[in-house]
Structures are given as C-alpha cells and as structure tokens.
DRENPA-3360 file (N, C-alpha, C; in nm, 2 decimals, always signed):
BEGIN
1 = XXXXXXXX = +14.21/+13.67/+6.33/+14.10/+13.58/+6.32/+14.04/+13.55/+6.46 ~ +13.87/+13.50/+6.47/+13.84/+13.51/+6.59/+13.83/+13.39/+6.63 ~ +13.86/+13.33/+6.73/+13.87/+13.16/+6.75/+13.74/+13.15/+6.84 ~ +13.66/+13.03/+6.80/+13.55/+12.98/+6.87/+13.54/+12.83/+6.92 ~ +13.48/+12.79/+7.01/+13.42/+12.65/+7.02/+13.31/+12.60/+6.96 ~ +13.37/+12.46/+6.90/+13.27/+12.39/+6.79/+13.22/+12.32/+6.89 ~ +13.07/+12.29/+6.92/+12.98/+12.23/+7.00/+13.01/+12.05/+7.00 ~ +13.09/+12.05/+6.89/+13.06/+11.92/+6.86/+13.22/+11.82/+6.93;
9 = XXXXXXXX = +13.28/+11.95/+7.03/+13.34/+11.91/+7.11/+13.32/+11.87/+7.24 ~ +13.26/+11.95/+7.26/+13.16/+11.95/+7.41/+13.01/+11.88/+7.39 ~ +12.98/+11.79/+7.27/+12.88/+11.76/+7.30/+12.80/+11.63/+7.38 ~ +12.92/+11.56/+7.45/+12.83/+11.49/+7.57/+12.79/+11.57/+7.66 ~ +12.84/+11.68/+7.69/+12.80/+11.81/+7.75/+12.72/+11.89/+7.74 ~ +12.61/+11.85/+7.67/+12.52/+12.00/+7.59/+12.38/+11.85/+7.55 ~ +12.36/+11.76/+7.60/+12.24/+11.70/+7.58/+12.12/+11.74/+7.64 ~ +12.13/+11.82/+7.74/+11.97/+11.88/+7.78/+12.01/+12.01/+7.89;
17 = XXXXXXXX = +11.95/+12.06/+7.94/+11.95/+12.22/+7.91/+12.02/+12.28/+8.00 ~ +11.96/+12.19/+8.15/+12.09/+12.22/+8.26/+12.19/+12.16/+8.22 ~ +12.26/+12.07/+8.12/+12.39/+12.06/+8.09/+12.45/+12.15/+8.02 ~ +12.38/+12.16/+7.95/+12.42/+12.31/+7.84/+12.45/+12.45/+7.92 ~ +12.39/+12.49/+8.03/+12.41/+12.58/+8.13/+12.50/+12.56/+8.21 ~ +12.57/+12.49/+8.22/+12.66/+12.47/+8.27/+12.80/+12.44/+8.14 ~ +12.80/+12.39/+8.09/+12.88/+12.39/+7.98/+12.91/+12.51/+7.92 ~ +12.79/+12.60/+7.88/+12.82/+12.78/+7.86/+12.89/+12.82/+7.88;
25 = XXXXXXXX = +12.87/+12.80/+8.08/+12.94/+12.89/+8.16/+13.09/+12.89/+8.15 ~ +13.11/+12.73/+8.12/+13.26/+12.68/+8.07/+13.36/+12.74/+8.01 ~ +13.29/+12.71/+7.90/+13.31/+12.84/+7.81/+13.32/+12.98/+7.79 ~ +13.24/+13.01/+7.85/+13.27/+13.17/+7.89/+13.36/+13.20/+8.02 ~ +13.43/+13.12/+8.08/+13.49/+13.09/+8.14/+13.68/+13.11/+8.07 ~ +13.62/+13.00/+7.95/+13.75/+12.98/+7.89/+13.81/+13.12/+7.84 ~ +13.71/+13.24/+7.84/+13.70/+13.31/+7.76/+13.66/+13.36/+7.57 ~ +13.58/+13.22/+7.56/+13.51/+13.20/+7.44/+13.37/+13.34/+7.39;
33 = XXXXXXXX = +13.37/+13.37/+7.29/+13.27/+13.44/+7.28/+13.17/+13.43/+7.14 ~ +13.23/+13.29/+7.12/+13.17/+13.25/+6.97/+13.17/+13.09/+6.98 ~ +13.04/+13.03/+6.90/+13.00/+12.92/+6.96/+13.00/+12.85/+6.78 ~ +13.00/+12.72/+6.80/+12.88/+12.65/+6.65/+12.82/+12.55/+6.71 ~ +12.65/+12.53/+6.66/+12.58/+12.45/+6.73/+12.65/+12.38/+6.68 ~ +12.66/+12.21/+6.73/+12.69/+12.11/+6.67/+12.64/+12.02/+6.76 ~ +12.54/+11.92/+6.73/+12.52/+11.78/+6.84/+12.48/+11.78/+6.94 ~ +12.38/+11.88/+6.93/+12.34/+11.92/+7.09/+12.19/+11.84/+7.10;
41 = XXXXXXXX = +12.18/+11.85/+7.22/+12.03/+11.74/+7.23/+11.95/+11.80/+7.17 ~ +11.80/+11.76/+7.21/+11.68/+11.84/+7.16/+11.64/+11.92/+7.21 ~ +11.69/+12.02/+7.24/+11.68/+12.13/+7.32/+11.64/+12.27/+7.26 ~ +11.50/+12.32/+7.30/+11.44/+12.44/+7.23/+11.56/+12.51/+7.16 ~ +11.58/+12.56/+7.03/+11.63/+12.63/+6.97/+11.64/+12.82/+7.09 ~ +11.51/+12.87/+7.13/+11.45/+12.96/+7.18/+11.58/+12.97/+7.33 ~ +11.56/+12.83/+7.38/+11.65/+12.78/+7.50/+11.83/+12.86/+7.50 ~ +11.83/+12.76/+7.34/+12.01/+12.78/+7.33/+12.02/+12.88/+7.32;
49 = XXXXXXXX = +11.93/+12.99/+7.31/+11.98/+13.13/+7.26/+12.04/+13.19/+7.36 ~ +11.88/+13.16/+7.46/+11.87/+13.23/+7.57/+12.03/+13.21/+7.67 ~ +12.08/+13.05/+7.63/+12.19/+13.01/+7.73/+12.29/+13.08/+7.69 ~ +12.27/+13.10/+7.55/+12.41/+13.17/+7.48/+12.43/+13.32/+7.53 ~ +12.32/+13.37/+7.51/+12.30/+13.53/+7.51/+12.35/+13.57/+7.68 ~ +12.35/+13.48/+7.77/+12.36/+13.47/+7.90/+12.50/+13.47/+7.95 ~ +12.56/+13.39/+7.83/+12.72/+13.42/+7.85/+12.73/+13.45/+7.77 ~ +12.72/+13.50/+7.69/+12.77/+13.61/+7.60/+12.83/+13.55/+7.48;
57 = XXXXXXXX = +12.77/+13.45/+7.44/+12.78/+13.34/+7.37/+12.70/+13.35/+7.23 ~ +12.79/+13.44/+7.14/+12.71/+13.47/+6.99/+12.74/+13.29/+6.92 ~ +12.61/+13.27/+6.83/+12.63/+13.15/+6.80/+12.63/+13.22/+6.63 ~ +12.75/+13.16/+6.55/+12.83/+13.20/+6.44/+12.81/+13.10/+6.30 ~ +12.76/+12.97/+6.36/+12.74/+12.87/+6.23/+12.71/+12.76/+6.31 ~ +12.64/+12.66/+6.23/+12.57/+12.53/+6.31/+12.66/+12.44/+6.19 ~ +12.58/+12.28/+6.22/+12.62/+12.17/+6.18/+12.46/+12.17/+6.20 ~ +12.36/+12.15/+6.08/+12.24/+12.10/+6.09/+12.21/+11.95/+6.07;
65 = XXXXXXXX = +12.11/+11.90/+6.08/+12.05/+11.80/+6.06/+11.98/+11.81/+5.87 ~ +12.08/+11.66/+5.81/+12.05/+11.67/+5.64/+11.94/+11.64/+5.62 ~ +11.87/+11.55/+5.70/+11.73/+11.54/+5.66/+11.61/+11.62/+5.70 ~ +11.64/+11.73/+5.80/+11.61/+11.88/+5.83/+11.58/+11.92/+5.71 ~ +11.73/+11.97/+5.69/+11.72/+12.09/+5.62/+11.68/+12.03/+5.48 ~ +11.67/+11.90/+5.45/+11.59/+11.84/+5.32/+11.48/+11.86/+5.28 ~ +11.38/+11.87/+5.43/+11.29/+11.83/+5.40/+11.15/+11.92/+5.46 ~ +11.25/+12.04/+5.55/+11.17/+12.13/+5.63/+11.30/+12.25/+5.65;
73 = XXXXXXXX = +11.32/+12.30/+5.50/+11.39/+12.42/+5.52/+11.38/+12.52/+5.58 ~ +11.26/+12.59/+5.55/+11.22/+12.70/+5.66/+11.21/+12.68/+5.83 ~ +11.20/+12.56/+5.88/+11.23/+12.53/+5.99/+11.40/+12.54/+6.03 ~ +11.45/+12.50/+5.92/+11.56/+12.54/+5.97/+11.61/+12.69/+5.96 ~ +11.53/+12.73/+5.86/+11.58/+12.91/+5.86/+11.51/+12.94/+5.98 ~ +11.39/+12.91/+6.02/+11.33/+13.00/+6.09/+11.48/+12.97/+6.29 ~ +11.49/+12.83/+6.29/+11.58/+12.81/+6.38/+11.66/+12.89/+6.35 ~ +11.75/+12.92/+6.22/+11.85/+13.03/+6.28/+11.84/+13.16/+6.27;
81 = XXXXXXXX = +11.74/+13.21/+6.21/+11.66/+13.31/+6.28/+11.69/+13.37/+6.47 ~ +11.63/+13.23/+6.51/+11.61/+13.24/+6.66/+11.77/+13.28/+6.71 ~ +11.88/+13.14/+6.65/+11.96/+13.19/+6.68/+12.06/+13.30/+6.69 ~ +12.01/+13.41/+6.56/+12.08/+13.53/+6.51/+12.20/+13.49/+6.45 ~ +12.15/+13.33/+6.34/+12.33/+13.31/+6.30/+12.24/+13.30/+6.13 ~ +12.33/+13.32/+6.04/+12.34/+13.32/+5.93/+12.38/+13.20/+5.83 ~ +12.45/+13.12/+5.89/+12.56/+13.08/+5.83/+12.49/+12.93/+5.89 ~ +12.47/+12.84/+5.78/+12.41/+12.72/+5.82/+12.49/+12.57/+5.70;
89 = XXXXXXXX = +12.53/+12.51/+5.87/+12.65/+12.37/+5.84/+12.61/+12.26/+5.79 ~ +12.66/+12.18/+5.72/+12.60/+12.02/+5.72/+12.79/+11.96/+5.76 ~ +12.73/+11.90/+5.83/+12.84/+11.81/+5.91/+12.89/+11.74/+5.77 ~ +12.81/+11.65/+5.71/+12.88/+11.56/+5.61/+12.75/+11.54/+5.54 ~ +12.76/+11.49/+5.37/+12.64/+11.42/+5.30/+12.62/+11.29/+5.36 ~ +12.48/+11.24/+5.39/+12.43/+11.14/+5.43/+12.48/+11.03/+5.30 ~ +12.50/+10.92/+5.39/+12.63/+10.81/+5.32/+12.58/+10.79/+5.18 ~ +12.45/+10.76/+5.20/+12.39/+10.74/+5.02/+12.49/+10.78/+4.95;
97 = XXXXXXXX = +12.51/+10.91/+4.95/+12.56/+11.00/+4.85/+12.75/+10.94/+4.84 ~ +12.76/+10.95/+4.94/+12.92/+10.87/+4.91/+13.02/+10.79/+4.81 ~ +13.11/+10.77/+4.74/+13.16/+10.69/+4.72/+13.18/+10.70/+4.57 ~ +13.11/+10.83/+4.47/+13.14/+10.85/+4.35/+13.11/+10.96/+4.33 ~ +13.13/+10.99/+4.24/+13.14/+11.14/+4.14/+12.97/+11.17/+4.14 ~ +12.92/+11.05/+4.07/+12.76/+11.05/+4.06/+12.66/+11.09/+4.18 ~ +12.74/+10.99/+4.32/+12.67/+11.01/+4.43/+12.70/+11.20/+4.47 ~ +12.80/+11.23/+4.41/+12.82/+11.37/+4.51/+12.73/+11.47/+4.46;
105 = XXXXXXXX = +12.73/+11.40/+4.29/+12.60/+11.48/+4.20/+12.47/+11.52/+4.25 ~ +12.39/+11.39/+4.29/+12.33/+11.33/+4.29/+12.28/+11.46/+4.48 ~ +12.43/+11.47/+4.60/+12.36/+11.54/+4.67/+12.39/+11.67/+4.64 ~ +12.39/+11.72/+4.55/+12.40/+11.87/+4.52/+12.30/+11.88/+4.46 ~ +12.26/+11.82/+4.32/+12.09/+11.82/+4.33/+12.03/+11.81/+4.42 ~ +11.99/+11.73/+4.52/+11.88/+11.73/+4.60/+11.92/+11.84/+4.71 ~ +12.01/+11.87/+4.71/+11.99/+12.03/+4.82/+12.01/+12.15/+4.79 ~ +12.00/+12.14/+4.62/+12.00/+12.23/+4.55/+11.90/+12.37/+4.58;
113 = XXXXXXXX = +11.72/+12.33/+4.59/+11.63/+12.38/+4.66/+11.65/+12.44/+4.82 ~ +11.71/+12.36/+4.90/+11.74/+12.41/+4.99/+11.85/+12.52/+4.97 ~ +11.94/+12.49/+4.95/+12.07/+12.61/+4.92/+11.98/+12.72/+4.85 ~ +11.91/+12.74/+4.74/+11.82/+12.88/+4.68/+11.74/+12.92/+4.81 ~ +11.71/+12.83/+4.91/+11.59/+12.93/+4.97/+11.68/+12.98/+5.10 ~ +11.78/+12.94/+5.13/+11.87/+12.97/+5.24/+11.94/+13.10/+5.13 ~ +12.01/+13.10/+5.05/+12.05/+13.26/+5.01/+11.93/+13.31/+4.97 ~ +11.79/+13.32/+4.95/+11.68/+13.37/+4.91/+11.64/+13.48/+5.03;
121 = XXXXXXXX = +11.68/+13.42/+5.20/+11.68/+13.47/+5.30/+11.82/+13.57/+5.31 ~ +11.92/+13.54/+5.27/+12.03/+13.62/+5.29/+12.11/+13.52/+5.39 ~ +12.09/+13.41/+5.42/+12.17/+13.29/+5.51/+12.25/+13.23/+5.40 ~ +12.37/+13.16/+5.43/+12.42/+13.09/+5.31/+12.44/+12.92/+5.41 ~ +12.49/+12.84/+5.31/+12.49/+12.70/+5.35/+12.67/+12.67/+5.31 ~ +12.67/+12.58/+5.41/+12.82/+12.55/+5.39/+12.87/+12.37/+5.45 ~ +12.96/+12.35/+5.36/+12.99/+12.19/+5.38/+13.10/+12.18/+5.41 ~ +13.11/+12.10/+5.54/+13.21/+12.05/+5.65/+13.25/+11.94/+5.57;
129 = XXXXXXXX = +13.41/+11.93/+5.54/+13.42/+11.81/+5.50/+13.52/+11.70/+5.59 ~ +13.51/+11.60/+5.52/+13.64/+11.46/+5.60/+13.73/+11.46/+5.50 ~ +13.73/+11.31/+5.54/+13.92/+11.26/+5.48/+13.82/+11.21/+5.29 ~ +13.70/+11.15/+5.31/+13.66/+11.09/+5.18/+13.64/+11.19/+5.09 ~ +13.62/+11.30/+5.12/+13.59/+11.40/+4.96/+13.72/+11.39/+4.93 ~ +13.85/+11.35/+4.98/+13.96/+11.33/+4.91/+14.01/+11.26/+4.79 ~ +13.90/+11.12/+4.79/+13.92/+11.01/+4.72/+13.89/+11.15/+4.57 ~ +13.98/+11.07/+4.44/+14.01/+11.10/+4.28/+13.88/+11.05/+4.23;
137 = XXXXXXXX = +13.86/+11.12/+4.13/+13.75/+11.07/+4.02/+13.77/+11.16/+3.92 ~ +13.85/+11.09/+3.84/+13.84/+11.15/+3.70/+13.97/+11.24/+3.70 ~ +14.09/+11.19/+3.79/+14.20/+11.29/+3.79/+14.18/+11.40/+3.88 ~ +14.08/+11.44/+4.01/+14.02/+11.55/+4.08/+13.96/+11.47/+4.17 ~ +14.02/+11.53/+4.33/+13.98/+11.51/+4.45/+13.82/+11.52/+4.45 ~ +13.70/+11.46/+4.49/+13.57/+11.49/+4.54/+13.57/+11.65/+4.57 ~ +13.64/+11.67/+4.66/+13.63/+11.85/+4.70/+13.63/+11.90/+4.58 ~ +13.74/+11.90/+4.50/+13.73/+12.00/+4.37/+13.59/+11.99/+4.29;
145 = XXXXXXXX = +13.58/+11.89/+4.25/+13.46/+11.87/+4.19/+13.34/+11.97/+4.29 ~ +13.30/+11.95/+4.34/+13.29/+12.02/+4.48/+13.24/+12.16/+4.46 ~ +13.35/+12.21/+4.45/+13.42/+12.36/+4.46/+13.33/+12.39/+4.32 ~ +13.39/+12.32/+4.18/+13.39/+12.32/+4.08/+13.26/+12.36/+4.02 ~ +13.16/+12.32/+4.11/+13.00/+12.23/+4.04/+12.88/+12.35/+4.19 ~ +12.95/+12.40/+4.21/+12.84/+12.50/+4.30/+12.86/+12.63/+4.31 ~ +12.79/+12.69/+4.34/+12.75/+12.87/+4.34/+12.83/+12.91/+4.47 ~ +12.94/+12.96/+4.46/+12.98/+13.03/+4.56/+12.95/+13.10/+4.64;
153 = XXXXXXXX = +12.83/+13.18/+4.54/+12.74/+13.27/+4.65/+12.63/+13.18/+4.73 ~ +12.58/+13.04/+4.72/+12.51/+12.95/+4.77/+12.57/+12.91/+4.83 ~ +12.73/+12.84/+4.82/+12.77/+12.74/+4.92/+12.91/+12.75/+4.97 ~ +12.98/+12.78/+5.04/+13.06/+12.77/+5.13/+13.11/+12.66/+5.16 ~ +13.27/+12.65/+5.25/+13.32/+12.54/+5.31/+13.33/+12.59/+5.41 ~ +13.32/+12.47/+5.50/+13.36/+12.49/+5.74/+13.51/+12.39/+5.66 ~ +13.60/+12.44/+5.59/+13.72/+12.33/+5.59/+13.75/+12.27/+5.74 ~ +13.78/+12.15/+5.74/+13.86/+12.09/+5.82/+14.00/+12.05/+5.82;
161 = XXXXXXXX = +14.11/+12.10/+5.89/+14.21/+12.10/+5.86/+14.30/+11.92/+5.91 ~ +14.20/+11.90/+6.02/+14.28/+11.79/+6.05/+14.23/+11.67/+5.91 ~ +14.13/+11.63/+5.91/+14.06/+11.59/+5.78/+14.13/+11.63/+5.63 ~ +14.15/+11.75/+5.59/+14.27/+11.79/+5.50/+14.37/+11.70/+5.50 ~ +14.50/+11.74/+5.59/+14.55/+11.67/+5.59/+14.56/+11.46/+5.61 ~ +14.49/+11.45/+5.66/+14.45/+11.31/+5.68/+14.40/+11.30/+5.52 ~ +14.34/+11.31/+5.48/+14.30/+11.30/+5.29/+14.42/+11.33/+5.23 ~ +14.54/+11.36/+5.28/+14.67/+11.39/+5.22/+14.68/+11.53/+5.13;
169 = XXXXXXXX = +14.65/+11.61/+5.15/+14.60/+11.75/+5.09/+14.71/+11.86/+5.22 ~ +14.80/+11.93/+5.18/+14.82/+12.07/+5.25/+14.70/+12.17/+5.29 ~ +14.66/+12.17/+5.37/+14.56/+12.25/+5.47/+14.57/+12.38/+5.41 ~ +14.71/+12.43/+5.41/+14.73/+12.57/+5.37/+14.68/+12.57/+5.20 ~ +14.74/+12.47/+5.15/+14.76/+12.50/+4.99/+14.57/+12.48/+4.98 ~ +14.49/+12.41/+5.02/+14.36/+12.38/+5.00/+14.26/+12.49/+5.05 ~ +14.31/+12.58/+5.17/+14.27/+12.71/+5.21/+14.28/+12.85/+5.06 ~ +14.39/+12.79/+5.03/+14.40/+12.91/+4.92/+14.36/+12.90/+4.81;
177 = XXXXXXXX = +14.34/+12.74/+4.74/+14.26/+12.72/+4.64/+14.13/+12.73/+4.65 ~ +14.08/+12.78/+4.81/+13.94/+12.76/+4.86/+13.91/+12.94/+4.87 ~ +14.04/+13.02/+4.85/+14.01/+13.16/+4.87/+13.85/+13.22/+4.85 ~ +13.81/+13.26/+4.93/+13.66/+13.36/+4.92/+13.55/+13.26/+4.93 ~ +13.57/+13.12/+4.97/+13.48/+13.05/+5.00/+13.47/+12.98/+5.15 ~ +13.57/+13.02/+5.19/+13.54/+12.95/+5.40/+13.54/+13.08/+5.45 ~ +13.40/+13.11/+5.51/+13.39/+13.17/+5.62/+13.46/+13.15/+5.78 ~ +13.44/+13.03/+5.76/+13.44/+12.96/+5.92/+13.52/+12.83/+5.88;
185 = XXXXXXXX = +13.64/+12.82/+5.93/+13.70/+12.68/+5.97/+13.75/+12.61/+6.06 ~ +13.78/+12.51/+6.01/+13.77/+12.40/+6.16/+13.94/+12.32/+6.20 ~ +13.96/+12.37/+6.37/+14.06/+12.37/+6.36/+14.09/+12.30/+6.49 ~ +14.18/+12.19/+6.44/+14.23/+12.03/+6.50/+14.34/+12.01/+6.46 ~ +14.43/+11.95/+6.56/+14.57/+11.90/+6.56/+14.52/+11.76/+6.52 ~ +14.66/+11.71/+6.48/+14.67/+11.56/+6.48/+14.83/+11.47/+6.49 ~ +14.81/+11.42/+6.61/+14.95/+11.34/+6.63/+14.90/+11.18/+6.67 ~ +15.07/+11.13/+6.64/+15.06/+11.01/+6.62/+15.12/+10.93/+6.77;
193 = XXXXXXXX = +15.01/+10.81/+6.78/+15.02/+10.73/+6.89/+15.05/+10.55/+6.84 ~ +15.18/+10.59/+6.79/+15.21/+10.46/+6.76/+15.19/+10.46/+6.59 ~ +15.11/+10.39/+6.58/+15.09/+10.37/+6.43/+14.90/+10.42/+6.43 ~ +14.89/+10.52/+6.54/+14.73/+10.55/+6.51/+14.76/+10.70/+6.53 ~ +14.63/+10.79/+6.45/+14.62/+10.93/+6.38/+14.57/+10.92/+6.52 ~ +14.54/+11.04/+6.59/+14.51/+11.10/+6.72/+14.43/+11.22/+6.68 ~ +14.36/+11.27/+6.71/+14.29/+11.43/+6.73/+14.43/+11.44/+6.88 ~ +14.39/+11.60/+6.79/+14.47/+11.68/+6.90/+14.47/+11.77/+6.97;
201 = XXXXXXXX = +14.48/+11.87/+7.03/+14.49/+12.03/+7.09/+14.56/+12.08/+7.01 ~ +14.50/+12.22/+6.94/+14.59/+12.28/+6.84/+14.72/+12.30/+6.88 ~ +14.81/+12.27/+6.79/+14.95/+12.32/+6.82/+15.01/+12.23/+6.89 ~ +14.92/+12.14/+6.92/+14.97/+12.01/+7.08/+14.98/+11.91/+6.95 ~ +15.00/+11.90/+6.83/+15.04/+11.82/+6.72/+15.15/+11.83/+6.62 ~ +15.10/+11.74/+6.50/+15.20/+11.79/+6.42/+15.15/+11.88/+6.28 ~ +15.06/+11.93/+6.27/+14.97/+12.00/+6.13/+15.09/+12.14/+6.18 ~ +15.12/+12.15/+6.05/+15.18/+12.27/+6.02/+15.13/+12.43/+6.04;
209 = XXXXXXXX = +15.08/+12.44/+6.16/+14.95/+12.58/+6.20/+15.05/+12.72/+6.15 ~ +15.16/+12.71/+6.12/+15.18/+12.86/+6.11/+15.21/+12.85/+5.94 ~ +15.20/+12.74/+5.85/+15.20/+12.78/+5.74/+15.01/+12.79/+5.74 ~ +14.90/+12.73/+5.81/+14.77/+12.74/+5.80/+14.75/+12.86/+5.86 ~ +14.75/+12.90/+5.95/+14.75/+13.06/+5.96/+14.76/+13.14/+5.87 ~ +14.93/+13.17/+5.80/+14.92/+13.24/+5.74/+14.81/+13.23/+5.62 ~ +14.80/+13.12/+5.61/+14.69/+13.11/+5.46/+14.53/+13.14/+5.50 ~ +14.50/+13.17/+5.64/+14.37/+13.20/+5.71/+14.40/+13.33/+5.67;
217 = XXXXXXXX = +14.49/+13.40/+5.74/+14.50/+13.57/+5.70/+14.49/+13.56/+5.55 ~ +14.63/+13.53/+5.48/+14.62/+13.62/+5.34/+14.44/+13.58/+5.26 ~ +14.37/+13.49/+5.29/+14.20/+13.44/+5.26/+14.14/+13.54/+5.32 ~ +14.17/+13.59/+5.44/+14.05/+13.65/+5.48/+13.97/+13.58/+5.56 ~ +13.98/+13.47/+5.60/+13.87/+13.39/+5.71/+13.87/+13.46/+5.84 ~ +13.72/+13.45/+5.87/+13.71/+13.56/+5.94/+13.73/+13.45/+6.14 ~ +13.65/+13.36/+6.14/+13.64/+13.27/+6.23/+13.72/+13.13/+6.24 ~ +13.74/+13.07/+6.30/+13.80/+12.96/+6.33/+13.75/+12.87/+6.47;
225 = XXXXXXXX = +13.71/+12.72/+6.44/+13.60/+12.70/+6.53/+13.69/+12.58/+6.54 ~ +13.72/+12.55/+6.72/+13.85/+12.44/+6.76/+13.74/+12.33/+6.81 ~ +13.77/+12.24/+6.74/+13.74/+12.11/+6.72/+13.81/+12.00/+6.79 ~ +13.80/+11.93/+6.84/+13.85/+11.82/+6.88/+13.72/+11.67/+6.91 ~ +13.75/+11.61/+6.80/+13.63/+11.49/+6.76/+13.63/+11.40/+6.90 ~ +13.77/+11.33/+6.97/+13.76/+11.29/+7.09/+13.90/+11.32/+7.15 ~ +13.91/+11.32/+7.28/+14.02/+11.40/+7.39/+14.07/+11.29/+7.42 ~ +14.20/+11.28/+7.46/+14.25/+11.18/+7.49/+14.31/+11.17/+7.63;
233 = XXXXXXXX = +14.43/+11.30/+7.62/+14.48/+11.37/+7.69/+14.48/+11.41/+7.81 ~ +14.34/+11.49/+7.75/+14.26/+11.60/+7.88/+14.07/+11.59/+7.81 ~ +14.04/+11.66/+7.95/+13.88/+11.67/+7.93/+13.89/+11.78/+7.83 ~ +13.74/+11.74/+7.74/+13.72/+11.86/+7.64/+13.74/+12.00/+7.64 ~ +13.69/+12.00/+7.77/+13.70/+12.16/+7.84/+13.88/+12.17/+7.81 ~ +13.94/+12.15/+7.91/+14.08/+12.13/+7.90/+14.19/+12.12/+7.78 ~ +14.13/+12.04/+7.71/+14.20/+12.05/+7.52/+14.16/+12.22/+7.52 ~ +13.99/+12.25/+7.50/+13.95/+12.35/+7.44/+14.04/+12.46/+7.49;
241 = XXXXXXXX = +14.05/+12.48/+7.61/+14.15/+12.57/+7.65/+14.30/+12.56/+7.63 ~ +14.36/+12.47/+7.62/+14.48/+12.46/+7.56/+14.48/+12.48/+7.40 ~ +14.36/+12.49/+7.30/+14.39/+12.52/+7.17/+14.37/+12.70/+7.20 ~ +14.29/+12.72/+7.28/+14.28/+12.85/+7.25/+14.43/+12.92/+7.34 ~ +14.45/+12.86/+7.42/+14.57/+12.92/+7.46/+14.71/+12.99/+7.33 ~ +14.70/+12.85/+7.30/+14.78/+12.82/+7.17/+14.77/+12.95/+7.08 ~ +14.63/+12.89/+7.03/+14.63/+13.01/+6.89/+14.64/+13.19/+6.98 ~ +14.57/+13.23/+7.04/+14.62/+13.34/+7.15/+14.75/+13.40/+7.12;
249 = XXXXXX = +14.83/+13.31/+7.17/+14.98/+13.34/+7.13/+14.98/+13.34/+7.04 ~ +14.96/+13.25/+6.90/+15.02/+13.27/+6.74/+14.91/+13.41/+6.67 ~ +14.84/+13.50/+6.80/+14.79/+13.58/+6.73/+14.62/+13.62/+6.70 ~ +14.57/+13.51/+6.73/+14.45/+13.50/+6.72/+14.37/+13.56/+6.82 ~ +14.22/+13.59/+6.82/+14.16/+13.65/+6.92/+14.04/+13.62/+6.94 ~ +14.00/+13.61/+7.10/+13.85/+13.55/+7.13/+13.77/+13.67/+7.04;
% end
C-alpha cells in the first residue's frame, strides 16, 4: 500500500502559495510522493499543480468544498481535471444533514446529481467519515445505511480509522465490510492523555494497525493518506514523518 500526506495535516502550512512551496518541499523531503488536497487556502488550483508537479507531488484525492460541489459541479470537475486527480472527497455532510436517518437521506438526494455527473466524467466521489455516522437508527450504524443506500460505482469511502474506532466500530472489521469500496484511507493513531482521546502518529498509539493492515491488503486498498487532525507531540511535519517511518517498517511504501 502506498502511504501519502493528507493536506489537512499540514494545513496551517498551505494558506497561500509561498507557504505551500515551502511545505511541498517538506514533504518531498519526507520522502512523500502522494498528496490529498485538503484545507488549503485560495490558492489557484493551476498553482497547486504546478507546486506539486515540482516535487513530485501526484495529488491522489481532495476533501472538496460541499457547497462547491453542490452547486458548481463542473468547476469542481474541471479543478480536478487541473489537478490530474480523479477521485473527489467530501470531508463530512454539512451539519443540516446530521443527526437522523432522514437527514442522511435527505444528503444523498441532494448530491445525488452531483455524484452522476462526476462518474459521467469517469471521476468518482467519496465520503470521509467521523465518530457520528456511528450513531444506530433502526438497529444500523449511519455508515451502513450509508453503504446500503448508494451506488458503489458512484460513491466510495476515504474510511477513517481513528474516527472508526472512536464510533466504537473495529477499523479492520469495518474495512472488510467496506471491501471494494475505499480507495483511499485515512490513517491516525489515537492515545489517551488522562481521560482525553489524543490524535496520534501512527503506531505512536493504541489502534490495532497490524490487524488494520492486514485488512488494507486482503481489500485491496490501494492508498493510505496519514492524518493527524492536531499534533501535540511534535510539529506536523515531525508526526508526518514518524507515521511514515512507522508504516515503512510494517511494509508499506512511499
């Protein structure tokens, strides 16, 4: 599996263009060769390419903007277009939708149009989830329902493993019931500081990574994109490199 940096770790780093250029370089430093936009400032699409392509920095799947891609699809196809990435994220459903079975309905209808015109192009769409698609309705986690109620060939999961677990779900067992639907997932430790959940440096926790591994192989996922929401530790750069150290050893490869 090929391990990448999620943007959305480095993103006080990546607000405007000489930060990003410099942040790249970080990266390709760390030995990274796969990126996901995530949280980056307003910064020409045209730009990120160019910074990517510079370090050698293929960009593999975003976290878009929901009211983007709501409302000006083809802008967002045509952005990943620019990027040469296929594969387009939604961080999370905007809160409206939260909190029932009806609300989750309710956003799979409305991005229903968008998800047809993104595989229409040959791009597919995919949902990042948290700890709340966990909550039951009706005897069934939000995710399942989820899983249950959309086109495989339309929509994908970016699983998050720290978030899995935190929703009380096995990471591994939820990878496998997710078989042939995560391209790309998201991978975060989580340890405890007292009586508080921590983000972590992979492997620098306590998530079970070598039963989640093996369930990345026997799936098939092809990417894995190291996340860390906030650092506590060490600077983001510094986590980043200690998860990829990590996974390195357990096997994995830039």
């Amino acid at each position: 599996m090929i391990i990448g940096a999620q943007g959305f770790t480095i993103r006080n780093f990546a607000q405007n263009e000489a930060d990003l250029r410099v942040t790249a370089k970080k990266l390709h430093d760390i030995g990274f060769k796969t990126l996901q936009v995530s949280a980056f400032g307003d910064i020409d699409p045209h730009i990120i390419r160019e910074i990517c392509d510079e370090n050698e920095l293929k960009i593999i799947i975003t976290h878009t903007n929901p009211q983007l891609l709501l409302e000006n699809t083809e802008k967002v196809i045509e952005n990943h277009r620019i990027f040469g990435c296929e594969h387009i994220g939604i961080g999370m459903m905007p809160q409206k939708y939260t909190g029932s079975l009806e609300g989750m309905r309710a956003f799979l209808s409305d991005y229903k149009t968008a998800a047809d015109k993104i595989h229409d192009v040959g791009m597919k769409l995919h949902y990042h989830n948290h700890g709340f698609e966990y909550e039951q309705f009706g005897g069934k986690c939000l995710l399942d329902w989820m899983a249950e109620e959309t086109d495989p060939e339309k929509w994908g999961f970016i699983l998050d493993v720290y978030w899995t677990q935190f929703g009380g779900r096995s990471p591994a067992r939820q990878i496998e019931s997710l078989s042939g639907r995560i391209d790309v997932i998201h991978f975060k430790d989580m340890k405890m500081h007292g009586h508080e959940h921590r983000f972590a440096a992979v492997m620098d926790g306590n998530l079970d990574f070598d039963a989640i591994l093996e369930a990345c192989a026997e799936t098939g996922i092809q990417y894995a994109m190291i996340e860390q929401d906030d650092c506590y530790d060490r600077d983001p750069f510094d986590e980043l490199a200690l998860s990829a150290k990590n996974l390195l050893n357990a096997g994995c490869r830039f």
